[in-house]
C-alpha positions in Angstrom: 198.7 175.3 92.1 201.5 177.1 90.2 204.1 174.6 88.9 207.4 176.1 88.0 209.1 174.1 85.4 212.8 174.6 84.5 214.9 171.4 83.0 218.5 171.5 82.5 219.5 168.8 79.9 223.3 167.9 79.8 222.2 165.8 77.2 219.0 164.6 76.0 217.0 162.6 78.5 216.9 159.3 76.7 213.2 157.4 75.9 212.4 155.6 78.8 211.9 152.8 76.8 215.7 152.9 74.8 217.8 150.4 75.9 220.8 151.2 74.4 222.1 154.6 75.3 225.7 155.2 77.1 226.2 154.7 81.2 228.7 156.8 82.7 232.3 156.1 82.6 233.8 153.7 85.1 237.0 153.0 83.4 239.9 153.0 86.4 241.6 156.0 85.4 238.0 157.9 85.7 237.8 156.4 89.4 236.7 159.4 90.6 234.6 161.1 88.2 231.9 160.3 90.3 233.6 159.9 93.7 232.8 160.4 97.2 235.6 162.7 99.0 235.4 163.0 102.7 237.5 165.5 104.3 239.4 164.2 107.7 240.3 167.3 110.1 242.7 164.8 111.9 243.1 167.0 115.0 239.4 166.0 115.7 238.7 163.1 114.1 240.5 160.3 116.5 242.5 160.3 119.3 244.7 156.7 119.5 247.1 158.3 122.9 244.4 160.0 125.2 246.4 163.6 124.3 243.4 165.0 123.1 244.2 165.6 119.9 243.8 163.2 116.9 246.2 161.4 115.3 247.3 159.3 112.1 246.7 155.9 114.2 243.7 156.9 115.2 242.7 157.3 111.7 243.6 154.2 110.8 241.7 152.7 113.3 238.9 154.2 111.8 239.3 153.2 108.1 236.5 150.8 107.8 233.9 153.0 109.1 234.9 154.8 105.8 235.4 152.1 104.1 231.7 150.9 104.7 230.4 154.2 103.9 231.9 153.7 100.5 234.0 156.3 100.5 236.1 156.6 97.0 239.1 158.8 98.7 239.7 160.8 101.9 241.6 164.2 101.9 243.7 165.4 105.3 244.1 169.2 106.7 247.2 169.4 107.0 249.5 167.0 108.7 253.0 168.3 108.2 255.4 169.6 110.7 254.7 172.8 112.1 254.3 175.6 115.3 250.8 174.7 115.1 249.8 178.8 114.9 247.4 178.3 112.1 246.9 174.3 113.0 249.0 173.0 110.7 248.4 175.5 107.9 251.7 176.8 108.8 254.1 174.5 107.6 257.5 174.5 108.7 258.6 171.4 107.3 256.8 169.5 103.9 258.8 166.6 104.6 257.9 165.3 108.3 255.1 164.6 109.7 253.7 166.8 113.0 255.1 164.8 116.4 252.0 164.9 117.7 250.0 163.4 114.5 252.4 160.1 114.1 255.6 159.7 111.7 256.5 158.9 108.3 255.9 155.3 109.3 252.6 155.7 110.6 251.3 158.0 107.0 252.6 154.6 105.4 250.7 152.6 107.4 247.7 154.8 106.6 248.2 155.4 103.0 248.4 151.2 102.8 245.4 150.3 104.7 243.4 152.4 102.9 244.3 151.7 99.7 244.0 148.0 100.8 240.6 148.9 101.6 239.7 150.6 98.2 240.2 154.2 99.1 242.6 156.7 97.8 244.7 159.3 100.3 244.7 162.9 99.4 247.0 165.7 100.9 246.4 169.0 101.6 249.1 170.9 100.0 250.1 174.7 101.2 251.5 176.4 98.6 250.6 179.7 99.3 252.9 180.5 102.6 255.1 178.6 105.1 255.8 179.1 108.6 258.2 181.7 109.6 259.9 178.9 111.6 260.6 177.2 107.8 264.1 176.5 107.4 263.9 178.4 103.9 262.2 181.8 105.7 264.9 181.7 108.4 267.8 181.6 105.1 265.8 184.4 103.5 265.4 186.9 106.5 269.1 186.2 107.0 269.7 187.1 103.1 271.4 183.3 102.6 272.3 183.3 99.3 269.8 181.5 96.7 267.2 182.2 99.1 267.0 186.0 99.4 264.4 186.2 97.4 262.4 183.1 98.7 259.5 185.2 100.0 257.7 188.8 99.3 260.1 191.2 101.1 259.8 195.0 100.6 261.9 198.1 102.2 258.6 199.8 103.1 258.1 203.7 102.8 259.8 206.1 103.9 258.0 207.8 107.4 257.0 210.9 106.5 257.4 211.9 109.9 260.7 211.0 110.7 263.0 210.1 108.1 265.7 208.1 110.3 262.5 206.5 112.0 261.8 202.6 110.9 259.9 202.3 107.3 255.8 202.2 107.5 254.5 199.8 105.6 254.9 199.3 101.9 250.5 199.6 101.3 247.9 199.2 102.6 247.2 195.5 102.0 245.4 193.8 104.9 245.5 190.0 105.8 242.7 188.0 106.0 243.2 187.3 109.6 243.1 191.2 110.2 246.0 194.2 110.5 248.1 195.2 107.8 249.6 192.0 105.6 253.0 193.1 106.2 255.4 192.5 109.0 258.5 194.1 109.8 261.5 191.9 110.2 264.5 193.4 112.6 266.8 190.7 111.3 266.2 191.5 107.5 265.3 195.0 108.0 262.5 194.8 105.6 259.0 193.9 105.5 257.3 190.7 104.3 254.4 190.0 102.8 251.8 187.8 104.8 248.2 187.3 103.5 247.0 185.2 106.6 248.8 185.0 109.9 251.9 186.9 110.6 253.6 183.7 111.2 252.5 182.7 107.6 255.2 184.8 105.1 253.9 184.5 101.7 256.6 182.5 99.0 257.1 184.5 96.0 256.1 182.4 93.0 257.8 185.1 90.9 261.5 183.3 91.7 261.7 179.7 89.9 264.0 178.4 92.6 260.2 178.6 95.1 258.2 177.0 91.6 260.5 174.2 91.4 261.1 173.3 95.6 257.4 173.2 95.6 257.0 170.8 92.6 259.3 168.8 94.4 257.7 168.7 97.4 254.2 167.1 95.4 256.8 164.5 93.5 257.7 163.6 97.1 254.3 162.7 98.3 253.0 161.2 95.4 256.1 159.2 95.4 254.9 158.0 98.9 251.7 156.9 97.0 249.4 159.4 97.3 246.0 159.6 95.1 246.1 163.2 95.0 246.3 167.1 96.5 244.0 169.5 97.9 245.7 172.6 97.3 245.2 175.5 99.5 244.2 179.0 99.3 244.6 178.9 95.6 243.8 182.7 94.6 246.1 183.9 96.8 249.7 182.8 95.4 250.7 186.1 93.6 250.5 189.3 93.7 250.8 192.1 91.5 254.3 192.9 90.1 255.5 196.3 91.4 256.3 198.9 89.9 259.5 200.5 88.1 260.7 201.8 91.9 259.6 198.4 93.2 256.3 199.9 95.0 253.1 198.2 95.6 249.8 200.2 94.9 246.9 200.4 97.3 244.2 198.4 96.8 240.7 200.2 96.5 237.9 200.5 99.6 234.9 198.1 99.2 232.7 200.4 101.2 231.4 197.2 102.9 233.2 198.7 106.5 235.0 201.1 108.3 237.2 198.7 110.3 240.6 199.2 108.2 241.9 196.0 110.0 238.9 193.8 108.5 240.1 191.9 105.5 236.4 192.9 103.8 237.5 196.4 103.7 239.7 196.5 100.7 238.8 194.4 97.2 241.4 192.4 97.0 242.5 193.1 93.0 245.9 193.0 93.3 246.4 190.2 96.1 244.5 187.5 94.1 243.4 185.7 90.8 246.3 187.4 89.0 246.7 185.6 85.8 249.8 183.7 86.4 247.7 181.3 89.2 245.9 179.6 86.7 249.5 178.6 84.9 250.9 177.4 88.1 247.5 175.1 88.3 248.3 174.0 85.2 252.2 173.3 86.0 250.7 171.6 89.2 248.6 169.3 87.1 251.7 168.2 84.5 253.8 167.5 87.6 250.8 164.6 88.3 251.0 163.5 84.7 254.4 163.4 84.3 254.4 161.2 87.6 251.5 159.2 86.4 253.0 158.3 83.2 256.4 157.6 84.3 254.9 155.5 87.2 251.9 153.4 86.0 249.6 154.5 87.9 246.3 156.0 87.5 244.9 159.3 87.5 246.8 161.3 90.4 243.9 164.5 91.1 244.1 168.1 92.2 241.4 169.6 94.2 242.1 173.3 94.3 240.3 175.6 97.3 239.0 178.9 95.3 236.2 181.2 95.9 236.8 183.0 92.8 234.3 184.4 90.7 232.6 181.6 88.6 234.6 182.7 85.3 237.9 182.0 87.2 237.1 179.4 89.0 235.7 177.7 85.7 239.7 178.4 84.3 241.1 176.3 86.5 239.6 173.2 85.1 242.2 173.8 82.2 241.9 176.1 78.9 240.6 173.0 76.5 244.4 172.1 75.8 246.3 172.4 79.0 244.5 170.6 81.8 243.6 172.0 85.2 242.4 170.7 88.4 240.1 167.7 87.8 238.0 168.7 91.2 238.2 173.3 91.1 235.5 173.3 94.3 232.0 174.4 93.9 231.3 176.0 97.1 228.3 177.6 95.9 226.0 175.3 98.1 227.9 176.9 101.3 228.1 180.6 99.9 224.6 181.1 97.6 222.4 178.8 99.9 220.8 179.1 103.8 218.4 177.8 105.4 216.0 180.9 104.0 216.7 179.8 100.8 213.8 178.3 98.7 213.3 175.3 96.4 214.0 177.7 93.2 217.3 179.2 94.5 218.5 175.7 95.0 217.4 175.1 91.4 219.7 178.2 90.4 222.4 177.4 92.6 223.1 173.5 90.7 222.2 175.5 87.1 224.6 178.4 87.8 227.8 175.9 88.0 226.1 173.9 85.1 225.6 176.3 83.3 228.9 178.0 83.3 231.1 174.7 83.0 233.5 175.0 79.7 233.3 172.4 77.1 236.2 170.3 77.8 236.1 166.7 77.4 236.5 164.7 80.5 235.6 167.1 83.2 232.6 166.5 85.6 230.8 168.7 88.1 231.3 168.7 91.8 229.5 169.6 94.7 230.8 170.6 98.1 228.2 170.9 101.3 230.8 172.3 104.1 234.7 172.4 105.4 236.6 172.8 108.4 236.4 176.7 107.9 232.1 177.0 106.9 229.6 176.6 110.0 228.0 173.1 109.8 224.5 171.9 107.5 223.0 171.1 110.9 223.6 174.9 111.9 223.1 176.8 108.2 219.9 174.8 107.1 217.8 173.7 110.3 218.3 169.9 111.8 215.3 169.0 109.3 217.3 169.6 106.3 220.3 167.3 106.7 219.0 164.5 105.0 217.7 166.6 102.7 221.2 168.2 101.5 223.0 165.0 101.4 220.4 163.7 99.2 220.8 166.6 96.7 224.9 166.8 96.9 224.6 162.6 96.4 222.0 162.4 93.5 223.6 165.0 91.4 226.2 163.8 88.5 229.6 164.2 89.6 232.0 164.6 92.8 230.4 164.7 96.1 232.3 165.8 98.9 231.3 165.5 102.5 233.1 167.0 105.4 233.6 164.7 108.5 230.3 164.2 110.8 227.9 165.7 108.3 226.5 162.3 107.7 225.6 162.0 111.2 224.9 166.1 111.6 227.0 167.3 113.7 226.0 170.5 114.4 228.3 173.9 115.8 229.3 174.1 119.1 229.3 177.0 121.3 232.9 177.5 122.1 233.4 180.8 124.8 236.3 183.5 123.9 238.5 181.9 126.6 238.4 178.3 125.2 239.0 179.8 121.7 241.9 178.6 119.5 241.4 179.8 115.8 244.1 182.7 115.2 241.2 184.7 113.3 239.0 184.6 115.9 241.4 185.2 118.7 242.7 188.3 116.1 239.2 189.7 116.4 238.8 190.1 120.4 236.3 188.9 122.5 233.7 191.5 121.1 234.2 190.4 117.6 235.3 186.5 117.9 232.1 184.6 117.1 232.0 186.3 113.8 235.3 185.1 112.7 235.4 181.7 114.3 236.3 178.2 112.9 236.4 176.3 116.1 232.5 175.8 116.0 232.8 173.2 112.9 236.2 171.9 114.0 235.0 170.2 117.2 235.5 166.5 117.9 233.8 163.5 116.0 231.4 161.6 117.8 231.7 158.4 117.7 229.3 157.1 120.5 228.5 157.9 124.1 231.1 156.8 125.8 233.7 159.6 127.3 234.5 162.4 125.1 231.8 160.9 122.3 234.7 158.1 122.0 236.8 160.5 120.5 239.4 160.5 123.3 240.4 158.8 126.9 241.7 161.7 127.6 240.9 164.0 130.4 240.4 167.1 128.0 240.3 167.5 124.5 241.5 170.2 122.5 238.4 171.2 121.8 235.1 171.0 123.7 233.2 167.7 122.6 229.2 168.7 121.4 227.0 168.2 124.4 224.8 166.8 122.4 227.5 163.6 121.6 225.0 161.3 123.3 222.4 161.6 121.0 224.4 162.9 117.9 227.0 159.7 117.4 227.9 156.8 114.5 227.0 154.1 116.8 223.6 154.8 118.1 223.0 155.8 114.5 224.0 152.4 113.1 221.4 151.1 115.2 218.4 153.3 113.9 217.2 152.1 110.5 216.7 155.5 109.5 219.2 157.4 110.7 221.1 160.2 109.0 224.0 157.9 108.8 222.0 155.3 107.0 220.4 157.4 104.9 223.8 158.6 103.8 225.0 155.0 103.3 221.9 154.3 101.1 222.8 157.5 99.3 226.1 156.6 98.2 225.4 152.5 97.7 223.1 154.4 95.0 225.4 156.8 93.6 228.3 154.4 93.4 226.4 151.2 92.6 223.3 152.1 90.2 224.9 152.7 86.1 223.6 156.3 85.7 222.7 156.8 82.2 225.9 159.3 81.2 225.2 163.0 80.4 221.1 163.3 81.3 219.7 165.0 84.3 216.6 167.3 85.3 216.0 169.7 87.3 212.5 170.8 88.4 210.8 173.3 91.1 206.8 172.4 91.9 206.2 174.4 94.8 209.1 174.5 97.0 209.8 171.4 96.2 213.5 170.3 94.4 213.0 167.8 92.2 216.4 166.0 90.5 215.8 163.3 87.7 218.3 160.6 86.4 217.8 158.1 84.7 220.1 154.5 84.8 220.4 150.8 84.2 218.6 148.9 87.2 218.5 145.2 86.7 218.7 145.7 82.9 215.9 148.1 82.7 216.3 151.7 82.1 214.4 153.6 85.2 213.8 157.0 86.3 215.5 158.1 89.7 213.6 160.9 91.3 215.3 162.7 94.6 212.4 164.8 95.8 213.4 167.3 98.7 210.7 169.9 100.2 212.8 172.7 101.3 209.3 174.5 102.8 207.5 174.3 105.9 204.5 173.7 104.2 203.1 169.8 102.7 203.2 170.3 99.2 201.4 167.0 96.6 203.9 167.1 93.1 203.0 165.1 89.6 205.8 163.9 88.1 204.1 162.9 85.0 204.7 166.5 83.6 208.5 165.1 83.4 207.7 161.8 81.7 204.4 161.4 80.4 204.8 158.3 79.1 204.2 157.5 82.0 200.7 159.0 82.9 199.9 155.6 85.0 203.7 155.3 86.7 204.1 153.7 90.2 207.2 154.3 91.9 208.8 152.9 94.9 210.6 154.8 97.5 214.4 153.6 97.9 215.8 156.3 100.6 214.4 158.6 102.9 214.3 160.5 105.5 210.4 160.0 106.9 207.8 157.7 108.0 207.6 156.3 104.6 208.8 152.7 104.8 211.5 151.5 101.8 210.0 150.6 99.1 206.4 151.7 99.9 204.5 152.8 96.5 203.6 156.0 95.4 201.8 157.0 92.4 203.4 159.7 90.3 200.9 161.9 89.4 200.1 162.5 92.8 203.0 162.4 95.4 202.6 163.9 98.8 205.2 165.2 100.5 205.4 166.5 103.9 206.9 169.9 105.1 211.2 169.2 105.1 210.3 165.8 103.9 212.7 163.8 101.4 212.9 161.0 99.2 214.3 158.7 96.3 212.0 157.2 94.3 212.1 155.1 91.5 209.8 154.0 88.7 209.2 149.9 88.7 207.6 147.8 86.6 208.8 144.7 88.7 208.0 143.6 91.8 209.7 146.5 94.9 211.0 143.4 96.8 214.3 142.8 93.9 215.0 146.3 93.8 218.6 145.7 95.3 220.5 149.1 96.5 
């Protein structure tokens, strides 16, 4: 058998026999250093009027199902008012909440309950673009002074073809939800800059006047007691400056495709990561500190949306002086992984970010399994697997942060052209749409097997409910012992109840078989906590005495899985079967498996 060893040590692991070695931090300001975040898409997550659509009330109504699940904090898509083009990513007022979502009163109510209930509220905050039905876009087409220069507006070129003729465009930029990124506007006479949907106009963060109504906006909302943003399409909030005449250049081909409307034809050097994002980051963060200080209250956080290249996305963090975003997301799990990817590539996958983090005191890893715009586990990795990934994103040091109805694996749904919603996809045509979609992962959470999966009285939703809600749904899972919904809630009593010994962890391939090691305080005795995951179709037997061989004899009890293996059944660790997709926590006793208390 050929064992592949690799061990990443953030520190030392400790003896197994030391007793008196640090536990990680769980000081109130580090409250979520080691979090779980859950991501509420609140058109689809509960309906409280039978409209089809879900709602703030209907969120409340569903705070102690997260509050069971010991969830740490819960970040919203966007709720604000708006046109509803882009769902709510078009924003045409930060101050008001979407009629159709609730009012200011309800968000109170929300932000209360769960709060009463232990669990922070986190905003999604759109800074990149507005709606062109924002009061300050109408002002700025219409040249209002103090605002003309709200957004990126451009004359265009002159048309070689017919000089009295209406301006072509000022490059050949192209927005990520296909055409050119420029729009022509009749009342201004100019174009204006759109990275995403042409009712999007991007702000220009090159005027102060847009820097300081935005900052304003996040003092708002944290006044309204808010744990925190998620900030939007991050890389994207300037662009290059132009040039003497006031010209933008071309960006270069990729060679990746001929379609000059495809967002993937063009690398996008002058539309994103210019150097000035990370600052405003950093701004961002001192308007939280600021607040916090002045306030009393603890750590406000900033999760910022990138899919930079690792070296940028590492900057955001801060530059050891100025801090960043507590939570920059690793999404390396959604774009390096799949479900042909082997045992090792998951080893270099959790290394890579590792491996790559800067040396700045107080920041910790994170790890982010899917989102409202990445096809579901269920439908990336198999159905086998999706115990298997929460195990790994919940045994790992750090954030964790789950998107809603992957703990009960939802999978995609089918949706057809006609019933299709997402601008991008509808953008693409009927040929192209399934390519491009979001609607698939954005469907309705199932709550049980009642009428639309619970999720809504309604005669129609506003997207199809999974057929599969009768057998996919929180209640029936409640009632199976191992479900993936209590396998999840095992998952995180560990995470968030077991003192994990600060700064050690292993990682280890035998086979294709992940093995992650942690050590922590049980019961006053130091113990090693193995997650094993097989990520092959094939039964693979592991010794985990190569890790620890001290303890050549070791007996360890399984805590969590996702098999036949009953809880706290004993395995010897030099020789520990484990079936094809199989996984498992187990940990080393030398006590009785009946008092281990999860």
């Amino acid at each position: 058998m050929m064992i592949i060893l690799v061990v990443l040590l953030l520190g030392s692991i400790p003896s197994i026999a030391g007793s008196d070695i640090p536990i990680e931090s769980r000081n109130d300001n580090d409250w979520w250093k080691s979090g779980i975040f859950y991501q509420i898409y609140p058109r689809s997550f509960m309906d409280s009027n039978g409209d089809g659509v879900g709602d703030l009330r209907g969120i409340i109504s569903r705070l102690e199902y997260l509050s069971e699940n010991n969830i740490t904090g819960f970040w919203l898509s966007p709720i604000f008012k708006s046109p509803m083009a882009d769902f709510g990513y078009d924003i045409s007022d930060y101050y008001s909440i979407q009629p159709e979502y609730g009012t200011l009163a309800d968000f109170d109510a929300l932000r209360t309950k769960a709060n009463e209930l232990g669990m922070e509220v986190i905003l999604d905050f759109v800074p990149n673009h507005t709606s062109d039905e924002h009061e300050w876009f109408k002002k700025s087409e219409q040249r209002v002074p103090g605002f003309e220069d709200f957004y990126v507006w451009h004359r265009g070129r002159p048309n070689p073809h017919n000089s009295t003729a209406q301006p072509i465009v000022p490059c050949n930029w192209v927005s990520f939800f296909r055409g050119s990124a420029w729009q022509w506007s009749e009342t201004r006479k100019e174009y204006y800059l759109h990275q995403f949907s042409v009712k999007q106009p991007d702000l220009n963060y090159r005027n102060p006047a847009v820097v300081e109504a935005m900052k304003d906006v996040m003092r708002y909302w944290l006044g309204r007691g808010v744990g925190g943003y998620r900030i939007d399409a991050v890389p994207t909030l300037f662009e290059v400056v132009p040039d003497a005449d006031g010209n933008y250049p071309d960006e270069p081909l990729s060679g990746n495709t001929d379609d000059p409307d495809d967002p993937g034809y063009l690398v996008h050097i002058y539309t994103q990561d210019q150097n000035e994002t990370l600052d405003m980051v950093y701004q961002w963060r001192a308007v939280m500190e600021e607040f916090q200080q002045r306030i009393g209250v603890r750590e406000r956080i900033i999760m910022a949306e990138t899919y930079s290249p690792i070296d940028i996305v590492m900057k955001y963090y801060g530059n050891g002086t100025v801090p960043g975003a507590q939570i920059p997301f690793n999404f390396h799990f959604i774009t390096d992984l799949n479900g042909d990817s082997t045992a090792e590539d998951f080893k270099r996958t959790i290394t890579y970010w590792l491996d790559h983090m800067p040396a700045i005191d107080g920041i910790v890893p994170n790890w982010v399994l899917g989102n409202h715009d990445q096809h579901r586990v269920a439908s990336r990795f198999g159905e086998d697997m999706i115990d298997a990934m929460n195990m790994i994103l919940l045994s790992l040091p750090g954030v964790g942060v789950t998107y809603n109805g992957e703990e009960i694996g939802m999978d995609d749904v089918w949706i057809s052209y006609n019933d299709t919603v997402d601008p991008a996809a509808c953008n693409a045509g009927p040929d192209r749409y399934q390519y491009t979609t979001r609607d698939p992962e954005r469907t309705p959470f199932q709550w049980d097997s009642t009428k639309n999966g619970g999720f809504s009285t309604g005669d129609h939703t506003w997207l199809p409910i999974s057929p599969n809600y009768t057998q996919v749904n929180v209640k029936q899972q409640l009632a199976l012992e191992n479900s993936h919904l209590q396998v999840y809630r095992q998952l995180i009593a560990m995470k968030v109840g077991v003192d994990f010994v600060a700064n050690s962890l292993g990682i280890f391939v035998q086979e294709n078989v992940l093995i992650i090691l942690r050590h922590a305080q049980i019961n006053g005795s130091l113990k090693s906590i193995y997650t094993i995951a097989n990520i092959g179709n094939q039964q693979a037997t592991i010794n985990l005495t190569k890790y620890e061989p001290s303890l050549q004899e070791g007996i360890l009890a399984i805590l969590c899985v996702n098999s036949n293996h009953p809880k706290n059944d004993l395995v010897a660790m030099h020789n520990v079967v484990v079936e094809a997709k199989e996984s498992f926590v187990l940990v080393s006793i030398n006590f009785r498996p009946e008092v281990i208390q999860i």
